[in-house]
N, C-alpha and C positions, 0 to 999 in steps of 0.2 A: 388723429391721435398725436396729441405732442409728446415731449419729454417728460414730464411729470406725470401723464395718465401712464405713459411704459413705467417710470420705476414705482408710482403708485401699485399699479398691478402684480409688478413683479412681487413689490414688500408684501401683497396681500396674501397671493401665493404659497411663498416663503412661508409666513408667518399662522396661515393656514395651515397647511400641511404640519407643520409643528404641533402646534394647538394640536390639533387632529389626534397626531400621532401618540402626545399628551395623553389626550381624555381620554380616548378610544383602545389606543394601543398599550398605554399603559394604566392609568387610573379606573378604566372597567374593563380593561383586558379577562380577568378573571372572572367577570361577571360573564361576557362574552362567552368563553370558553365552556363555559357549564353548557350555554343552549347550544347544542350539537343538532337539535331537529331547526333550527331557524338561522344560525348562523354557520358561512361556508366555513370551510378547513383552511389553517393558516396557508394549505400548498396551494388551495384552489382559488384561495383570493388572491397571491402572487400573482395568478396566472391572469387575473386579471385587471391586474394593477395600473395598468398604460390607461381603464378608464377615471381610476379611479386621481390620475394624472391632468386626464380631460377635464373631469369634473372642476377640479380646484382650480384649471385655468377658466374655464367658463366661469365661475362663481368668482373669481377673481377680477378679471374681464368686466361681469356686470354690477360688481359693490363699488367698485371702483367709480366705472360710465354715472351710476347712481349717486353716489356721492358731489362727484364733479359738477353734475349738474344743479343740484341742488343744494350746495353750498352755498351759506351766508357771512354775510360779513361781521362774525359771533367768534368769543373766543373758540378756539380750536378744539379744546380736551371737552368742553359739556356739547359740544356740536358731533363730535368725534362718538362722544358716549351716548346721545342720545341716537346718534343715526345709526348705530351698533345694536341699542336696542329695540328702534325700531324695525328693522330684518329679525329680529328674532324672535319678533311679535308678528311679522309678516311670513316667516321662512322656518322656522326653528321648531318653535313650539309648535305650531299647528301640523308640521312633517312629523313629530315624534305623536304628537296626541292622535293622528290617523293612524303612524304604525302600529301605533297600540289598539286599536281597533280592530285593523286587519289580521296584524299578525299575534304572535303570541309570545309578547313578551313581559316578563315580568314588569308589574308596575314601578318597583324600585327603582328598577332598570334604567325604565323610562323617564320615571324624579330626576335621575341623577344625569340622564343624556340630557334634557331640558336645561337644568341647573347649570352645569359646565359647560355645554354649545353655547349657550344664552353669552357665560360671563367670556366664552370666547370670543364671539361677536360683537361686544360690546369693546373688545380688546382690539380686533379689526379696525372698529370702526376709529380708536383713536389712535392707531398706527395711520391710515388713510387720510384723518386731518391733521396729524401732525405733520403728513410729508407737504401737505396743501394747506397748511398755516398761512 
């Protein structure tokens, strides 16, 4: 790991968790809230927050490792935006279209987790080439 894959990771992180807390915590926060038999209690997912920590370094960690290695010598931002939406062709969409399978969640729900993960990932991915421009 050199210098640029740490602050790559770090900015993915960051920038993660944001997004995240964007879509999830606020833009379907209320959509959330209604499914009480599928979704934990604000207290109970506090409590397990430190994975929810892990997660986004690992996901962090490997967009990044991903990125680095497979970077081309192409401008930055369609490189950036394409490998953004490629994870979310690889990662995103097919994670929500299972959950919806399994569990029970409203299809809108679902439209809308797809929708805004997607155009977050795609937001990743040109935070990522732009530090590796």
């Amino acid at each position: 790991m050199n210098r640029k894959f740490v602050i790559s990771a770090v900015a993915v992180f960051v920038v993660a968790m944001l997004l995240g807390f964007l879509v999830h915590g606020g833009i379907l926060g209320k959509e959330y809230a209604q499914l009480t038999n599928i979704m934990r209690s604000e207290e109970a997912a506090m409590k397990l927050f430190g994975l929810m920590i892990l997660a986004h370094v690992i996901y962090a960690i490997g967009f990044t490792w991903i990125y680095m290695r497979g970077r081309e010598a192409r401008p930055w931002l369609g490189q950036g935006a394409r490998f953004g939406l490629a994870v979310a062709l690889i990662a995103v969409i097919p994670l929500y279209m299972i959950n919806y399978v399994v569990m029970q969640f409203p299809s809108d729900v679902v439209a809308q987790q797809i929708v805004f993960d997607t155009i977050a990932t795609v937001i990743l991915g040109i935070v990522v080439a732009w530090i590796n421009r």
